[in-house]
Steps between C-alpha positions, in 0.01 A plus 500: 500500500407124585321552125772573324714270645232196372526679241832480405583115634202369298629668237839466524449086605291473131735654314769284613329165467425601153877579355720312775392145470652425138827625672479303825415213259784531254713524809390210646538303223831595409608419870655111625357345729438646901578861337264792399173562522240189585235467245231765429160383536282610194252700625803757719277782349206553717264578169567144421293399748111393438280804569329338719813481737612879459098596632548273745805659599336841425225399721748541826550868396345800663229650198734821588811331339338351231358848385779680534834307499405153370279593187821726384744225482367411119188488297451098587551569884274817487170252256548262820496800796171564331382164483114509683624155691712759721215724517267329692518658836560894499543727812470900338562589866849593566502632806434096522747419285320499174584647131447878531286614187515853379188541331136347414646484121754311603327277710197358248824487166655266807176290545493429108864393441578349781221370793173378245315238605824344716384718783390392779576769790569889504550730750425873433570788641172772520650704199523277265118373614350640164240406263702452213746246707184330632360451147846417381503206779165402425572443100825356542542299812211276534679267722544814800426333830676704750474875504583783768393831458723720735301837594671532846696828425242671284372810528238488206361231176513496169213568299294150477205636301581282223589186625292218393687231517708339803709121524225324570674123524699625869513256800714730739411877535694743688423853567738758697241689654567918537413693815364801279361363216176358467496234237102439419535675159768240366372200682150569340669417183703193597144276719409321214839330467570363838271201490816260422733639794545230796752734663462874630748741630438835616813675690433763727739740649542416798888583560429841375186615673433591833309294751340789640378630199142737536363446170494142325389483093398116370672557223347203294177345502506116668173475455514498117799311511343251664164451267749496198728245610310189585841256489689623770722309670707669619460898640800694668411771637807681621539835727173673380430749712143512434463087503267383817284267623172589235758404222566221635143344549476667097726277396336157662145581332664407167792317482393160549845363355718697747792342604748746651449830644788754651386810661823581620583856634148598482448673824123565513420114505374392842393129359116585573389320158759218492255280674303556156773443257559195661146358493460588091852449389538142570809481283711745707826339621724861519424749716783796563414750771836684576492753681126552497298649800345151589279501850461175683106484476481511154742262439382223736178545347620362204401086454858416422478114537219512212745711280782343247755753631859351498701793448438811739735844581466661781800674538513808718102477615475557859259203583497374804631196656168355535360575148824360343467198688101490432529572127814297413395197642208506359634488149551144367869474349731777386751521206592849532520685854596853555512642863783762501489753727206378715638571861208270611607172324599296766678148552176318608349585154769373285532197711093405485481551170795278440374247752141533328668470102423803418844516371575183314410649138696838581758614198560860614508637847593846604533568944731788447530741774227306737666576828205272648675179374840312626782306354385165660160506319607654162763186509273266574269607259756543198620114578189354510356721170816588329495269248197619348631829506597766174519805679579612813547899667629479852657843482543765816521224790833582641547182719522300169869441481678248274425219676172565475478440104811227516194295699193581294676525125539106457149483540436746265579326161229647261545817594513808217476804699680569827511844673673559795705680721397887736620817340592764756688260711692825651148609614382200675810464656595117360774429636561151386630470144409249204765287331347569177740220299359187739112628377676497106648167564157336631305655237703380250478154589156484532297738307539396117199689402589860664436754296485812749714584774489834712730529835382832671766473741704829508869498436598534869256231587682157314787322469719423256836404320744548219301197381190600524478550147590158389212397751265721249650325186439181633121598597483620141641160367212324713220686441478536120182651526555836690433831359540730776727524810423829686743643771581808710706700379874508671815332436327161525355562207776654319742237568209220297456788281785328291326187400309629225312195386218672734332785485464650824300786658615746764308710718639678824103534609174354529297544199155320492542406130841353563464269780128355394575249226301202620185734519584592115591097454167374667317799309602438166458120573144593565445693200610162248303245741248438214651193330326676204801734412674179342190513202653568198740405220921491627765466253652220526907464494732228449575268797805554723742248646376588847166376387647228282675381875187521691321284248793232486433494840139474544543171266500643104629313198760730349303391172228634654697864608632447126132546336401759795831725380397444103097602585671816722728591198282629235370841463116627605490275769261598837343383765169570648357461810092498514367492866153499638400449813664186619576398150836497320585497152853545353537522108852464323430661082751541244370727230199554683436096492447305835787231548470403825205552766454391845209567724386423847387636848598644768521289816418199295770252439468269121695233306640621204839409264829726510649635198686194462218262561540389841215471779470812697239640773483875427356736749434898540470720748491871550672686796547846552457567112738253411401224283680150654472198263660160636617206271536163698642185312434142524798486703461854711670721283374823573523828258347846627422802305414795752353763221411863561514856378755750593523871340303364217723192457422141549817323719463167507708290762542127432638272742571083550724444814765756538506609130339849461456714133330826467371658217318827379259490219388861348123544390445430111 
């Protein structure tokens, strides 16, 4: 239905800027002044537009709609659905919300005409997992980097006799393990090609299987994994049922370069062999434990002050007081801290590792249902660290009321992720309720950079007005930059339902996947840390008046803006970034000639001239994966490019004072 409908106002809105702008014309002209129609601008018909406008538009569309509503409009619209530049990322899971493909045929004729060598990350599903696709993939997409390979619901493989060849060029490799299906035979096939991948998944099934399950298969060999993939940086390791401590010590015998490791949801790790990991993976800073079987020796046996840890989960462990204490302290600084659910997480913890600054480089922190820690201490802590905050869950305490977060949100200013709120307020017998429009109102005047916001509060638990959803509006006004506002459901939510500038989710339960973004936020932050995603070539587009302001601002000669617009203007024009190490190169071609190229260092600070010939001090620095360079004039104007990758895009934010421009560049 919503297909046809597309359908019908593309086609019908074409057909009408085609035959009914001579009229509106002729009508206009033949009109005196003040009367009829004002004038028509040339290009009223969207085919007038440059292609590379209508795929930009196009890019905005689900790959759904552009198969099957957008592509029909006419034989122009349906050359530029196709177009590889939209093809870059594919999901072939759609019980995920990806394209649903009826056949293998269909499948490897859609990899020819469509992906090629513009791919860069696929999802598929186990039965389209064949040897011809793979071979298909391998001769025509030589720029795959991501794949998934989803086996989680199948019962039994396709023949892999035959397949000799496998992407061999992948950084990130995910694997949907099965319970039943043992998947030697096929791995045997793919070894050789893992030597480039920096990033492993393998996704267990943990919300299907049984804790108390007799007989346990390891499915998959880690072992081999291991000796085959010597550039790890990254493993995730998420409820395997088989997954324990020998695995564990496996994977620090080899991979020297390890940076992050998540072992989430595996139950049969005790943390015997993390005193090991630590000692040969010096480059560990991530460790995830959720809701692993963690015992107190082990884990004070660790040398944590010798380790670079900074980000560490422990959500629903049962440590005890005195190991939490022991262990936490002894780690140097934190950036990400995760102790939901530990009942024995008490105030004098948070407060010594505050008073000790522990807590002084901390960007995400999660104390969700700790019953162990007060309102006092969590405000104290939130004013005095706040600032440095980006995320924040402080859901399930029930004394939290409003004026709780009208004290702690003004300190709060960089914050990007706030969860709050206790479901099952009936059950816990709250009876104090939350003016839910006062927390809008504070939040909207100061978090500019909120992106997502999730009140768990049930319906009978808040407050509100006939205004409440003007308070929304106005927190949507504010906060350019949010994506997603989760809420009970209940006529609180129905009554905001109206402003539909937002898309909002509503649930009438807990659901783990739900009400866990920062834990998806802080691990897909994790997974681009490397600064090394930013390598390669970016088309580059013509300059926008948001970044023609910030550069008026940060002291640019509009002749100077004039020649940066006229080298931005031509055709065949990218940008590449080469880093190294510590060392930065960025390369402007036309044609596949170098223009422009600036180098430098990170942490190092150098004199150097501006486009338009002035004295600048240019410095880099990496944080978080995000490349920061920082222009200073002779008379302290300051310009700053924060540059990183998101879904396979490079966003680049530029800023001088309060003027702010972001842009997207696509890979070339």
């Amino acid at each position: 239905m919503a297909n046809d409908a597309l359908y019908s106002i593309t086609r019908e809105a074409t057909h009408l800027g085609v035959h009914q702008d001579d009229d509106r014309r002729n009508s206009f002209r033949n009109s005196g002044p003040g009367f009829g129609y004002p004038p028509i601008a040339e290009s009223k018909n969207i085919n007038t537009l440059p292609d590379k406008i209508i795929l930009q538009i196009f890019s905005f569309i689900h790959h759904k709609e552009l198969s099957r509503a957008v592509a029909k409009v006419c034989k122009k619209w349906r050359n530029l659905s196709y177009d590889s530049h939209l093809w870059s990322r594919v999901s072939l899971r759609p019980e995920y919300g990806g394209l649903q493909v009826s056949n293998s045929d269909a499948l490897i004729h859609i990899i020819g005409t469509r992906f090629g060598s513009r791919l860069r990350y696929i999802e598929l599903p186990c039965e389209l997992v064949t040897t011809p696709i793979l071979h298909e993939l391998v001769n025509k997409c030589q720029n795959l980097k991501y794949l998934t390979l989803d086996f989680a619901n199948a019962m039994q493989l396709h023949d892999f006799n035959d397949l000799n060849a496998f992407p061999c060029n992948l950084i990130n490799f995910t694997v949907c393990l099965s319970e039943v299906i043992f998947m030697e035979g096929f791995m045997r096939k793919v070894y050789q090609s893992l030597s480039s991948v920096q990033v492993l998944h393998l996704i267990g099934n943990f919300e299907q299987g049984d804790e108390e399950q007799e007989e346990i298969y390891e499915v998959i060999n880690i072992g081999k994994i291991k000796a085959h993939t010597p550039n790890l940086k990254v493993v995730n390791f998420y409820g395997i049922n088989f997954i324990d401590d020998s695995h564990v010590e496996l994977l620090s015998t080899n991979c020297i370069h390890l940076e992050s490791l998540s072992l989430c949801f595996c139950l049969r790790v005790k943390g015997s062999t993390l005193k090991q990991l630590i000692q040969r993976c010096s480059k560990l800073q991530t460790l995830l434990l959720q809701h692993c079987a963690l015992e107190d020796e082990h884990m004070r046996n660790v040398e944590w002050e010798k380790s670079a840890v900074c980000e560490i989960d422990l959500s629903s462990t049962e440590l005890s007081t005195e190991c939490l204490h022991d262990v936490l302290l002894r780690i140097n600084n934190f950036k990400y801290l995760a102790l939901g659910y530990c009942e024995f997480f008490t105030d004098k913890i948070l407060e010594d590792l505050s008073r000790r600054g522990k807590l002084t480089n901390l960007k995400a922190l999660d104390v969700s249902h700790t019953i162990g820690l007060s309102e006092n201490v969590i405000s104290q802590v939130l004013r005095k660290h706040g600032q440095s905050l980006q995320g924040l869950m402080i859901a399930g305490k029930p004394k939290l009321t409003e004026q709780f977060f009208l004290n702690v949100i003004p300190f709060m200013k960089n914050i990007r992720i706030l969860v709050c709120g206790t479901a099952n307020g009936w059950f816990l017998r709250m009876s104090t309720r939350v003016h839910v429009d006062q927390i809008m109102i504070c939040l909207s005047q100061n978090t500019p950079k909120l992106e997502r916001l999730e009140l768990q509060w049930d319906p009978d638990m808040i407050r509100f007005s006939d205004n409440s959803s003007k308070f929304v509006d106005q927190l949507r006004l504010k906060c350019p930059l949010i994506k997603s506002f989760t809420l009970s459901d209940g006529e609180y939510y129905e009554m905001i339902l109206c402003i539909q500038t937002l898309q909002f989710h509503a649930t009438d339960q807990y659901k783990y996947d739900v009400f866990t973004h920062i834990f998806q936020k802080s691990v897909c932050s994790l997974i681009k840390s490397t600064m090394e995603s930013l390598n390669g070539k970016w088309s580059m587009q013509q300059i926008d008046e948001s970044f023609v302001a910030v550069l008026l601002e940060a002291g640019y000669s509009e002749e100077a803006i004039n020649r940066l617009k006229e080298t931005t203007k031509g055709d065949n024009i990218t940008f590449e970034y080469k880093i190294e190490g510590d060392s930065v190169e960025y390369i402007l071609s036309q044609d596949g000639n170098e223009v422009h190229k600036v180098g430098g260092k990170l942490g190092e600070s150098e004199q150097c001239n501006s486009l338009d010939g002035r004295q600048i001090t240019r410095s880099m620095e990496q944080t978080d994966g995000t490349l920061i360079v920082k222009e200073v004039t002779e008379d302290d104007k300051v310009l700053t490019n924060e540059i990183k990758v998101v879904d396979d895009k490079l966003v680049v934010v530029s800023k001088s004072n309060d003027k702010i421009s972001t842009r997207e560049f696509s890979r070339a």
